[in-house]
ZADRENRO-175206 format. One line per field, with one value per residue (C-alpha): residue in three letters; chain; residue number from 0; y, z, x. Coordinates in nm, 2 decimals. Example, Ala and Ser with C-alpha at 12.3 -4.5 7.8 and 13.67 -1.06 7.14 Angstrom:
<atoms>
residuo	c(Ala|Ser)
cadena	c(A|A)
num	c(0|1)
c2	c(-0.45|-0.11)
c3	c(0.78|0.71)
c1	c(1.23|1.37)
</atoms>
This chain:
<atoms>
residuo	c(Unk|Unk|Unk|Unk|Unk|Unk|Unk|Unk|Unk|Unk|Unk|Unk|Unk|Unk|Unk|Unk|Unk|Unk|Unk|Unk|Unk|Unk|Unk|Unk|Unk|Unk|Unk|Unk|Unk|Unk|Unk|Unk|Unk|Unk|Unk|Unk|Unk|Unk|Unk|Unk|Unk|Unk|Unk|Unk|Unk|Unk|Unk|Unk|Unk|Unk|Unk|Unk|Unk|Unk|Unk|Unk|Unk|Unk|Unk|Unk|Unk|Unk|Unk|Unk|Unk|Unk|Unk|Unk|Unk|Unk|Unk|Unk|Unk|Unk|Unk|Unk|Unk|Unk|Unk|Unk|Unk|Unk|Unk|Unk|Unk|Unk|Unk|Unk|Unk|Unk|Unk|Unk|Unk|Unk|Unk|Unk|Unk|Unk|Unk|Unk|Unk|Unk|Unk|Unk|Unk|Unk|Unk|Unk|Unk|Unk|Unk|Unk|Unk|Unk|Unk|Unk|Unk|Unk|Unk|Unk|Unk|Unk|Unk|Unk|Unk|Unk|Unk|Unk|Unk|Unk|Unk|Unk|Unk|Unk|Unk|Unk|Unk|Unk|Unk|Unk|Unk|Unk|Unk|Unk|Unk|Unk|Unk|Unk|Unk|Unk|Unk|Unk|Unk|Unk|Unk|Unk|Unk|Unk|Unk|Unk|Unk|Unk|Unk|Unk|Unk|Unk|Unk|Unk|Unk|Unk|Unk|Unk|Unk|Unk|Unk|Unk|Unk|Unk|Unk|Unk|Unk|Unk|Unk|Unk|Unk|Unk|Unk|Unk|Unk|Unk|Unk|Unk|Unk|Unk|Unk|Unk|Unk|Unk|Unk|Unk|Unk|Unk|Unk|Unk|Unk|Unk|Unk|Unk|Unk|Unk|Unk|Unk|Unk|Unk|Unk|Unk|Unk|Unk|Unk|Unk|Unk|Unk|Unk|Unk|Unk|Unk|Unk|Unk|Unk|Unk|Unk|Unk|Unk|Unk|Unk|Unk|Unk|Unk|Unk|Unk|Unk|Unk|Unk|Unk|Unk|Unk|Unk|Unk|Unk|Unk|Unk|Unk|Unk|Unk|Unk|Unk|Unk|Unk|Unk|Unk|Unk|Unk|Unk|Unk|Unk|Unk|Unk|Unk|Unk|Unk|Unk|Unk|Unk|Unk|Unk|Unk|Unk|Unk|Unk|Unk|Unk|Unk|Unk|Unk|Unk|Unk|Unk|Unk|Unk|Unk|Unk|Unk|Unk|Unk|Unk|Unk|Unk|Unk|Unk|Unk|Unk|Unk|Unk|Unk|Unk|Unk|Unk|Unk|Unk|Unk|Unk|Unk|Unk|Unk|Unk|Unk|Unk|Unk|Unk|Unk|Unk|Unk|Unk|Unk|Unk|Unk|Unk|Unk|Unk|Unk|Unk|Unk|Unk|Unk|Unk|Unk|Unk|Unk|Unk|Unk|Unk|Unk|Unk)
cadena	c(A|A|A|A|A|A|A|A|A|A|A|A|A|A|A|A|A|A|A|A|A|A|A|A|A|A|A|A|A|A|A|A|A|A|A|A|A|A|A|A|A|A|A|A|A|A|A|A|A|A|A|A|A|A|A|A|A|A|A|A|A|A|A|A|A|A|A|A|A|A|A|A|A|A|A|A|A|A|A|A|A|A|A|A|A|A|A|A|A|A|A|A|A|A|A|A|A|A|A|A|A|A|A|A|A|A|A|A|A|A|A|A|A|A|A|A|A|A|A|A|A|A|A|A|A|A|A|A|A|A|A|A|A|A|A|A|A|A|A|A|A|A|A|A|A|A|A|A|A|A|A|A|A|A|A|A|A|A|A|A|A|A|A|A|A|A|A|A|A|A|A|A|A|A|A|A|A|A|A|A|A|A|A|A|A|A|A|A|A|A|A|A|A|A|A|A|A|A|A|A|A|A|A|A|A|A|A|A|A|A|A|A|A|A|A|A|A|A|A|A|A|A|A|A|A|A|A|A|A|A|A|A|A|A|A|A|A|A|A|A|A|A|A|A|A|A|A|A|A|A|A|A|A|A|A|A|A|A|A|A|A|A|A|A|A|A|A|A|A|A|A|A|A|A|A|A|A|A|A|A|A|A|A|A|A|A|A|A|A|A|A|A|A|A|A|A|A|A|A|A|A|A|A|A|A|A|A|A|A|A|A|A|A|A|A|A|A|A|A|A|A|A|A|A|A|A|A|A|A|A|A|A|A|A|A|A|A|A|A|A|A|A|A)
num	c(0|1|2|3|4|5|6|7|8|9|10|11|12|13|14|15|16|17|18|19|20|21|22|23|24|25|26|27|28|29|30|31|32|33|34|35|36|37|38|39|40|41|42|43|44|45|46|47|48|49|50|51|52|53|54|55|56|57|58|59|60|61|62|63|64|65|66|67|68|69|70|71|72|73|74|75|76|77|78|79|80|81|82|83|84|85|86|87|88|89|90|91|92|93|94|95|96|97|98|99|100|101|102|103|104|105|106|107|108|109|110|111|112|113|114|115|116|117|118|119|120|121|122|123|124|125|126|127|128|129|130|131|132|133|134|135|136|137|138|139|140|141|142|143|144|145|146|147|148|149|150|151|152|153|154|155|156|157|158|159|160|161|162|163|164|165|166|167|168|169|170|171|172|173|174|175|176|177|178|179|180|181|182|183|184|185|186|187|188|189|190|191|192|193|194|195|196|197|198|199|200|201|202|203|204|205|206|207|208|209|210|211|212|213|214|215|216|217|218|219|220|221|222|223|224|225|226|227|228|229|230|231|232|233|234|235|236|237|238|239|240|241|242|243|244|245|246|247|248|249|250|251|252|253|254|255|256|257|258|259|260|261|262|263|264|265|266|267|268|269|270|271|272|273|274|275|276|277|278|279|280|281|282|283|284|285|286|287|288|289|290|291|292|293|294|295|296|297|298|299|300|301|302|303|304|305|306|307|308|309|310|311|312|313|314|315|316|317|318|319|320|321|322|323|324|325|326|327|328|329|330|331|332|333|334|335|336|337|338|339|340|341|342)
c2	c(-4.19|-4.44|-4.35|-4.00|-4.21|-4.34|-4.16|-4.15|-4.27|-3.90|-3.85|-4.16|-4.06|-3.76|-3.89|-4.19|-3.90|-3.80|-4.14|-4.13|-4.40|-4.62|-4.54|-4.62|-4.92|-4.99|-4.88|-5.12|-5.41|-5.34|-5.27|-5.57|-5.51|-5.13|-5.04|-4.84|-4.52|-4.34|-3.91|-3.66|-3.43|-3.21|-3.17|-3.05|-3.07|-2.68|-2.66|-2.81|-2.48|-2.48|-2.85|-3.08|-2.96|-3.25|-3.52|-3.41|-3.39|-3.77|-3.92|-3.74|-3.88|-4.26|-4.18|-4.34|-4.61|-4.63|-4.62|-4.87|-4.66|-4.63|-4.33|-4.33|-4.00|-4.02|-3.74|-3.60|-3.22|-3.03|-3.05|-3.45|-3.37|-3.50|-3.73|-3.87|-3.98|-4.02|-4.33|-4.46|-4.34|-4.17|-4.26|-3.97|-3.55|-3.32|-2.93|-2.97|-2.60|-2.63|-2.39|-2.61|-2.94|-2.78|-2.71|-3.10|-3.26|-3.02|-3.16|-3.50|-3.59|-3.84|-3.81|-3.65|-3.43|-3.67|-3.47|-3.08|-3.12|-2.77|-2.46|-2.29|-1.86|-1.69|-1.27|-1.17|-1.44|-1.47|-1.58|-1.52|-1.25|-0.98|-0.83|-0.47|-0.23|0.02|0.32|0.15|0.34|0.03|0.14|0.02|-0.24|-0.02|0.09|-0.29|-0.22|-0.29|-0.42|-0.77|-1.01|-1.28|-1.63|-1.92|-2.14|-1.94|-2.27|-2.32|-2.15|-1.83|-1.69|-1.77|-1.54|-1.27|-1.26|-1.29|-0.96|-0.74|-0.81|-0.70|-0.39|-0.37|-0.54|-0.79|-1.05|-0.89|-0.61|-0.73|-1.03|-1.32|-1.39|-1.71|-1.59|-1.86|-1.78|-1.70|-1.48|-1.26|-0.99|-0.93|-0.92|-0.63|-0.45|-0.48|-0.39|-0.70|-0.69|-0.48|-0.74|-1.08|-1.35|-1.51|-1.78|-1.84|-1.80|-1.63|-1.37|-1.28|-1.28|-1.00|-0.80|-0.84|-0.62|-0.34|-0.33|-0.47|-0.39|-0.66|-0.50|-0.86|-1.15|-1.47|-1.47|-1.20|-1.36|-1.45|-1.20|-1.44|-1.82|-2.05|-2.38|-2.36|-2.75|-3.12|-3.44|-3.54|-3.95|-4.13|-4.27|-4.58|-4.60|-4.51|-4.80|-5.09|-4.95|-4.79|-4.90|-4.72|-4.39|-4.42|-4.45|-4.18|-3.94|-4.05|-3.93|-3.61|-3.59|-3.65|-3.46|-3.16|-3.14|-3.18|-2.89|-2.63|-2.69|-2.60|-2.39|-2.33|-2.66|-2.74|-2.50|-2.61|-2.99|-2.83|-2.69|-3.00|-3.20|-2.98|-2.91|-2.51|-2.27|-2.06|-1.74|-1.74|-1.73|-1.62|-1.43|-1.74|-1.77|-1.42|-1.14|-0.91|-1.10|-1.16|-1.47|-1.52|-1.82|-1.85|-1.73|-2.06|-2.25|-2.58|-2.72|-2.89|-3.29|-3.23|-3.18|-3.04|-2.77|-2.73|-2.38|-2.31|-2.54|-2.32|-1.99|-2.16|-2.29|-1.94|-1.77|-2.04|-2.02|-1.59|-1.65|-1.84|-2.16|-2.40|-2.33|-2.17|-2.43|-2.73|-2.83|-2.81|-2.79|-3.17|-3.33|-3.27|-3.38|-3.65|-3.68|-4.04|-4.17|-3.94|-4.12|-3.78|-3.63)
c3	c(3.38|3.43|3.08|3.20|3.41|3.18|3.18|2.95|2.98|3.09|3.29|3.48|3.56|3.73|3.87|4.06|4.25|4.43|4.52|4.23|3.99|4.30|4.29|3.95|3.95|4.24|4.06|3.77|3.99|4.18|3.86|3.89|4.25|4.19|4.30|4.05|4.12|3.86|3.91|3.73|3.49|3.27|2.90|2.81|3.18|3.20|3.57|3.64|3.82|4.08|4.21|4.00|4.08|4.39|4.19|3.98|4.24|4.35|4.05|3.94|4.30|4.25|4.62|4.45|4.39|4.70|4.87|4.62|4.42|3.99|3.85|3.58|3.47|3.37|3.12|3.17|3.13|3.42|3.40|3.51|3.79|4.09|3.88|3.78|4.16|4.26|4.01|4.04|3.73|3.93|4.25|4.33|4.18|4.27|4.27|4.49|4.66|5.00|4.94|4.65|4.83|5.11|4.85|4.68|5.04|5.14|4.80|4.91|4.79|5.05|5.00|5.19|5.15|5.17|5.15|5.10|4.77|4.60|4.62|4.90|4.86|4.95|4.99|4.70|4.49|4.13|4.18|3.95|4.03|3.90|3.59|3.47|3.21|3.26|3.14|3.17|3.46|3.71|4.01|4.26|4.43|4.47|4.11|4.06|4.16|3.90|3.72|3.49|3.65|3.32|3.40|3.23|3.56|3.73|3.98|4.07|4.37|4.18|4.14|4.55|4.60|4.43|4.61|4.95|4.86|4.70|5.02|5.24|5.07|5.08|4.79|4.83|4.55|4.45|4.35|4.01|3.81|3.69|3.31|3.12|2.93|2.76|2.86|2.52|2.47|2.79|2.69|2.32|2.52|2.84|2.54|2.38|2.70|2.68|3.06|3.33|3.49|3.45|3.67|3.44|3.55|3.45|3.17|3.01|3.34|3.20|2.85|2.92|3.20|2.93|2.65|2.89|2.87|3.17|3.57|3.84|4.11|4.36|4.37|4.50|4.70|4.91|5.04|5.37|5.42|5.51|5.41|5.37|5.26|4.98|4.92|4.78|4.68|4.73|4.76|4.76|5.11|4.94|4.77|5.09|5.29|5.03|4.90|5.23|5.12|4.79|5.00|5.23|4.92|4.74|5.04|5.21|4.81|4.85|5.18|5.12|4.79|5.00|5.20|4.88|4.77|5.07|5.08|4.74|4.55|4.21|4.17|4.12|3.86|3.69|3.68|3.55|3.26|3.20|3.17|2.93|3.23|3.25|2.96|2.99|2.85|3.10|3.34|3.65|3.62|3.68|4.04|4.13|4.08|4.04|3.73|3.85|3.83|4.25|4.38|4.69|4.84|4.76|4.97|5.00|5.33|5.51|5.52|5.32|5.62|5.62|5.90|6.05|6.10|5.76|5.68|5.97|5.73|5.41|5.57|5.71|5.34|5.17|5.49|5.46|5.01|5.11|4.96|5.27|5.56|5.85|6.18|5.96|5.93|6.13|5.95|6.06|5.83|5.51|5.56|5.68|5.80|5.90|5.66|5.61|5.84|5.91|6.08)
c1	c(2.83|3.09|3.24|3.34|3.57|3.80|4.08|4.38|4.73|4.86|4.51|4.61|4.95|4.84|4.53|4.75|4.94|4.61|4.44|4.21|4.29|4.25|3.91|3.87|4.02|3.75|3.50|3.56|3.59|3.32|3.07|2.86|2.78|2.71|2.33|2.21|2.05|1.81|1.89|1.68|1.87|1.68|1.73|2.10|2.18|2.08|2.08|2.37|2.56|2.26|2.21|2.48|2.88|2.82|2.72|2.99|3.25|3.11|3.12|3.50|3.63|3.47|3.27|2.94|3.12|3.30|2.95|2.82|2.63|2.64|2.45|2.23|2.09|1.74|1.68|1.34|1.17|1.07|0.73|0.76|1.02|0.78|0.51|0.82|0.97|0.62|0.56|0.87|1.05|1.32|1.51|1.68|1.55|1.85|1.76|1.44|1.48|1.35|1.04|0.92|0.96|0.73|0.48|0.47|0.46|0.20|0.01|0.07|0.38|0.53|0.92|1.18|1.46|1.81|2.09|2.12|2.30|2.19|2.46|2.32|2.19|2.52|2.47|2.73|2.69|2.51|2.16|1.83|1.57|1.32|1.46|1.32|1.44|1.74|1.60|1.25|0.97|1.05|1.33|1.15|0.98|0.67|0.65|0.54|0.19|-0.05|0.22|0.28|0.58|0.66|0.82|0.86|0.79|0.46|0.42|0.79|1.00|1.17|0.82|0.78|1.14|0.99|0.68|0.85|1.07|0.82|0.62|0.87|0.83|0.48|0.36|0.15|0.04|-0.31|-0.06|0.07|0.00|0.22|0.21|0.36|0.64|0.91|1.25|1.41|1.14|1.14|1.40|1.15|0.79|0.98|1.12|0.80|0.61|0.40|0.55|0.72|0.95|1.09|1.16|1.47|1.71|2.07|2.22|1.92|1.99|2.36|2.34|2.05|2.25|2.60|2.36|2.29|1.96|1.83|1.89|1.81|1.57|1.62|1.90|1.78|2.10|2.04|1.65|1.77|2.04|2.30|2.42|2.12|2.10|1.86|1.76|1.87|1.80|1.51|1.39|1.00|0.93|0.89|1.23|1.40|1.23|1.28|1.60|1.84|2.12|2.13|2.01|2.33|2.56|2.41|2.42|2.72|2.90|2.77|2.85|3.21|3.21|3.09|3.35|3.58|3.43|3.43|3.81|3.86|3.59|3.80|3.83|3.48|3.47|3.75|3.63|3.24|3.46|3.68|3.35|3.19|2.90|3.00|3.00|3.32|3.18|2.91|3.21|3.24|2.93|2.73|2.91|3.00|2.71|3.05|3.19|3.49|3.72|3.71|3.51|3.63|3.31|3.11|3.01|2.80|2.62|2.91|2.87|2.54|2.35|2.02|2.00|1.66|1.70|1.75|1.39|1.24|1.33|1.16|0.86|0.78|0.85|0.57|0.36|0.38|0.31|-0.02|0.16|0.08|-0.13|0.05|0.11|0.03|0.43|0.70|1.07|1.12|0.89|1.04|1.42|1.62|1.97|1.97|2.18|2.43|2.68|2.89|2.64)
</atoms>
């Protein structure tokens, strides 16, 4: 990453106005006594508007390597995501949704939750959920029944948000079926009728709801009814006892990078689209369910900080889904917020 931070002449000039090129020149001095730190990123960075505008932040702001910290992304598909920080391959998987990471510790996994570095559900915001046909037979959560729910992910978390809504309305999982569908392919197989609804994630999600052909029955964002903290950064046991250092950089950037971000939202948007990590014509839509150009409602977990109420809320959804057996964790287990040093 340290390329992105060479600025030009004019760049400079403006940068040395807010402290920035300071950092920079720090950062270039301090390069050979940078502790590298391996973060997953999945091919063509394709989640980066759900766990990445921190790092981003960080890294545009020189707080890794005020904290001693140098990034290296290690490109890898999802399906190695946590065989991946379990060997060793990674040091650091950004994105790991709290209800997920419950699930892989429950397996065995022995990591922990570092920082709460994802964008947080906020009611009003875009999010991804069940998908059905406008003028299709779906309208509610009850005509579901008997039904076929495609996803391209049938193990990971979405499916989990689903599950946990259409139960609150009296649909339980022996109700429908879930059925492996690739993304690009969901919009032909509903029209098709191959299945009834679709569990499909952004930008997939607006480039469907843009056509007019389809109607979201749930938002992610409105699952807990109010501002939650939806997950982080997640970090091997192991690394975090032979490498703390590197943790406390890494976690004290985000820290300090969420705080740059709650006081001004925009701005993280415009520095996604001035790095190339934002699509403008999926704009706003992929930060304001209304499509409009306002993103003053975001919002990140101030300081980074994991709030234990919030993991109480996700271990009762996977504990409710049958994911983990109920009173075998308790909210505690699965994060840390030892080394962010504004707690």
């Amino acid at each position: 990453m340290s390329n992105l931070l060479t600025p030009t002449r004019r760049q400079f000039g403006t940068l040395l106005g807010t402290g920035l090129a300071a950092a920079m020149i720090n950062r270039r001095a301090a390069a050979g006594t940078l502790r590298r730190a391996r973060v997953f990123v999945p091919p063509l960075n394709a989640n980066w508007t759900s766990g990445y505008e921190l790092i981003e932040v960080a890294d545009a702001n020189g707080l890794f390597a005020k904290h001693g910290v140098e990034i290296e992304w290690a490109v890898l598909p999802w399906d190695q995501y946590t065989v991946a920080l379990d060997s060793g391959a990674l040091d650091f998987a950004p994105y790991a949704d709290y209800a997920y990471f419950i699930n892989v510790y429950d397996k065995g996994l022995k990591a922990k939750e570092v920082v709460s570095s994802t964008l947080p559900f906020i009611p009003g915001s875009a999010g991804e959920g069940l998908i059905v046909l406008k003028d299709g037979p779906i309208r509610s959560p009850e005509d579901l029944k008997g039904k076929k729910i495609g996803t391209q992910w049938p193990t990971f978390s979405g499916v989990w948000f689903a599950a946990d809504w259409l139960r609150k309305h009296g649909v339980n999982k022996a109700d429908y079926q879930i059925v492996p569908v690739p993304q690009a392919q969901a919009e032909q197989v509903l029209l098709q009728g191959g299945i009834d609804a679709a569990i499909v994630y952004q930008p997939i999600d607006i480039e469907l709801a843009r056509k007019g052909q389809t109607t979201q029955l749930f938002n992610v964002s409105d699952i807990a009814g109010r501002f939650v903290t939806r997950g982080g950064t997640m970090a091997s046991e192991k690394f975090i006892a032979e490498n703390p250092d590197t943790v406390r950089g890494y976690v004290n950037a985000i820290a300090e990078a969420a705080e740059i971000a709650n006081a001004d939202p925009a701005a993280v948007i415009k520095l996604g689209l001035e790095r190339g990590k934002l699509d403008p014509k999926y704009l706003p839509a992929l930060y304001n369910r209304d499509d409009k150009d306002d993103y003053s409602h975001l919002k990140w977990a101030a300081k980074g900080l994991h709030v234990e109420e919030d993991l109480a809320f996700w271990l009762k959804l996977v504990e409710e889904a049958e994911i983990v057996p109920a009173g075998k964790h308790k909210p505690t287990d699965f994060y840390t917020n030892d080394f962010n040093a504004l707690a």
